[in-house]
C-alpha positions as CSV (number, residue, x, y, z in Angstrom):
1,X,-37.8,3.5,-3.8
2,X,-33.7,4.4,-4.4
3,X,-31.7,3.4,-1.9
4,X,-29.9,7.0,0.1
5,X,-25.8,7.4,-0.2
6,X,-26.4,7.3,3.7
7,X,-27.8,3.5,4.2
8,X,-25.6,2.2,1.2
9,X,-22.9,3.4,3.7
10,X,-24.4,1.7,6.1
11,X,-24.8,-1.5,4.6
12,X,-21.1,-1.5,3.3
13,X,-19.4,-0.2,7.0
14,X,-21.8,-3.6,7.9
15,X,-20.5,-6.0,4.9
16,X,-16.7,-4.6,5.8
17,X,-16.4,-5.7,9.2
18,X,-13.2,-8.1,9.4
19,X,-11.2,-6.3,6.6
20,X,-8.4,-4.8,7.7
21,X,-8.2,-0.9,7.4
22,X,-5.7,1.9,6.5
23,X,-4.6,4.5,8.3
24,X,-5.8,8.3,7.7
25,X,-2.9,10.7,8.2
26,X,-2.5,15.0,8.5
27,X,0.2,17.1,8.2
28,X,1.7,17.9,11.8
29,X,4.2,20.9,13.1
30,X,6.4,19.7,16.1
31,X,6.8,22.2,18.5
32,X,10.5,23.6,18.9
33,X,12.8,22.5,21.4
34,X,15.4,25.0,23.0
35,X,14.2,27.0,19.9
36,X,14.9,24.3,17.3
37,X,12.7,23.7,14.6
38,X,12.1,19.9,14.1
39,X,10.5,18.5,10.6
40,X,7.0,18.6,10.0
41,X,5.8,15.4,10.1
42,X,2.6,13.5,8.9
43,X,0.4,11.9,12.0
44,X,-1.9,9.3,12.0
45,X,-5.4,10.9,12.8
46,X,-7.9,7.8,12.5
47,X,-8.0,4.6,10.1
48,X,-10.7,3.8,7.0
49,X,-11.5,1.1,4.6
50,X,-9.9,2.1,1.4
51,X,-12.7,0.9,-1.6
52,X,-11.4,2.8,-4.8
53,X,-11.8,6.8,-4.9
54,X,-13.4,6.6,-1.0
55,X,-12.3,6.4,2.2
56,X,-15.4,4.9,4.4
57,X,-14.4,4.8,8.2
58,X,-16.3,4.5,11.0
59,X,-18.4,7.5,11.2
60,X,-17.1,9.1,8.0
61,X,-16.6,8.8,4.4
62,X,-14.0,11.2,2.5
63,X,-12.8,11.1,-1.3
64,X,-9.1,10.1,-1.1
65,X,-6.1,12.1,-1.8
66,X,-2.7,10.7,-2.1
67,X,-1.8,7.3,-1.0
68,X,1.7,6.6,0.4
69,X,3.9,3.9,1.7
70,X,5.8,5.5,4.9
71,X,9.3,4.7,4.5
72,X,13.1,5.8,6.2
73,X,14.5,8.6,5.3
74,X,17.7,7.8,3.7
75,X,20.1,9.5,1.0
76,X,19.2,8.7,-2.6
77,X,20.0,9.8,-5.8
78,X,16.6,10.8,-7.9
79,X,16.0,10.7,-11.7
80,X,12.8,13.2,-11.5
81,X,12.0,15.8,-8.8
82,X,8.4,13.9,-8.2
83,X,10.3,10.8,-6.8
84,X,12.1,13.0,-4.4
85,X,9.1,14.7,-3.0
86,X,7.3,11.6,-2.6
87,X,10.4,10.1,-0.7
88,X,10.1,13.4,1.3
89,X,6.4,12.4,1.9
90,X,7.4,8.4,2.4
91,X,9.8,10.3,5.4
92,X,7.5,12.6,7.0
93,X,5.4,9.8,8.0
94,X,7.5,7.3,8.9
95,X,8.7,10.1,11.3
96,X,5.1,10.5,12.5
97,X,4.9,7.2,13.5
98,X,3.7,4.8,10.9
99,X,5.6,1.8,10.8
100,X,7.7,1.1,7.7
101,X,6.2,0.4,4.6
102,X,2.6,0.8,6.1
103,X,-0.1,2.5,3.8
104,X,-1.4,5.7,4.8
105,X,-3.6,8.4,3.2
106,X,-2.9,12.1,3.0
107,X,-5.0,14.7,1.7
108,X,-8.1,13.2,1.9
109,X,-11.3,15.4,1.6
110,X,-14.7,14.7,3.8
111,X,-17.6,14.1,1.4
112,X,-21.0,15.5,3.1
113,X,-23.6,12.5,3.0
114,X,-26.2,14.9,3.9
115,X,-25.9,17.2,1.1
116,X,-26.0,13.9,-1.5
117,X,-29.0,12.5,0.2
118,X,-30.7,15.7,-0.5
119,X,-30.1,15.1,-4.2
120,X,-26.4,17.5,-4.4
121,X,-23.1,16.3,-4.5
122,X,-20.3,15.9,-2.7
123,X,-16.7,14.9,-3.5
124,X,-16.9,11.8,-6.5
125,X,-20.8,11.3,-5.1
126,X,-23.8,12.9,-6.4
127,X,-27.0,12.0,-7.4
128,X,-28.0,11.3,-10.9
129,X,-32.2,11.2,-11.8
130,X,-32.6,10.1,-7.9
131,X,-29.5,7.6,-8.5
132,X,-26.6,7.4,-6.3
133,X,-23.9,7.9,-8.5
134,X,-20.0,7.7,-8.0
135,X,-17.3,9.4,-10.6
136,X,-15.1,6.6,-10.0
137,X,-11.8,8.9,-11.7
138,X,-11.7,13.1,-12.0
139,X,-11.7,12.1,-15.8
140,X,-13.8,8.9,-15.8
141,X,-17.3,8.1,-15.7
142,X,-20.3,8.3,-13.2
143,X,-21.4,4.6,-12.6
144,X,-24.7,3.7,-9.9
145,X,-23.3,3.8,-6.3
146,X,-24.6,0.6,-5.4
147,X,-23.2,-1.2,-7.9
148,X,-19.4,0.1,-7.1
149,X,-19.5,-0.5,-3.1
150,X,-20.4,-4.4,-4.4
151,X,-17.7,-4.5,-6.8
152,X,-14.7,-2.8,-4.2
153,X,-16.3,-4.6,-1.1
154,X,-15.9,-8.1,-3.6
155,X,-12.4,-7.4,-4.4
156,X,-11.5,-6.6,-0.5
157,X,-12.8,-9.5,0.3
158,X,-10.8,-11.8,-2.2
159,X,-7.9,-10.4,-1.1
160,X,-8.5,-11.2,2.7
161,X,-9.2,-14.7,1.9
162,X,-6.0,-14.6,-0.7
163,X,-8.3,-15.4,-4.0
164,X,-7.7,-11.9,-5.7
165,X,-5.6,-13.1,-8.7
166,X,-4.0,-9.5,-8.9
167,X,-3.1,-9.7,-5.7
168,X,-1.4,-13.3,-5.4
169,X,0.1,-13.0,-8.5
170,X,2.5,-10.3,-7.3
């Protein structure tokens, strides 16, 4: 019988236990004060294990969106309008209340396990001739499920125990 997208999650949530997680953020609107705008800001809303193109967390899974580094706003001169709006981004959450330099995702989109499991898909899952499958890049491949939670859960776990040579070469 083929494994279900549901217990593979389960088996990985299980296998990640003791590898640190990232924090989930969503775009926030402070309230005024004395009728004063403030700047929207980006909040942290929950935390998730970050294994490629998913986001698994405790009780959730979601495709990810755009991955940040929260950083102080500070004057800078820009050579291309995408580096400003990504400071702009870096800003919003450090105002939100991610500490400097921390990793956060934004933009992140639920993927329905249900609706996989019944043989649909959802987000980079779907099921191919009763196969699991992840598309592991919007242009890239499909590739069995199973065999991509082994390969991301291996690498997170080299790099907590500091053998991932990507990692400690940098």
């Amino acid at each position: 019988m083929t494994a279900r997208a549901t217990s593979l999650i389960d088996a990985a949530r299980a296998r990640l236990t003791g590898i640190p997680r990232e924090r989930l953020g969503e775009w926030a609107t402070p309230r005024k004060v004395l009728g004063i705008g403030r700047a929207p800001r980006i909040v942290p809303v929950g935390d998730a294990w970050h294994l490629g193109v998913l986001l698994i967390g405790t009780d959730t899974l979601a495709a990810t969106g755009d991955v940040l580094r929260a950083r102080a706003e500070v004057i800078r001169g820009f050579t291309a309008e995408s580096q400003r709006a990504r400071a702009a981004l870096a800003a919003a959450a450090r105002r939100g209340g991610f500490a400097e330099g921390e990793t956060l995702h934004l933009g992140w989109e639920p993927v329905d396990l249900a609706v996989v499991d019944a043989g649909g898909s959802s987000g980079p899952l779907s099921v191919v001739a009763g196969i699991p499958q992840i598309r592991w890049s919007k242009g890239g491949g499909i590739r069995p499920f199973s065999d991509y939670l082994d390969e991301q859960i291996a690498l997170r776990e080299s790099d907590v125990k500091g053998q991932n040579p990507e990692i400690s070469a940098n």
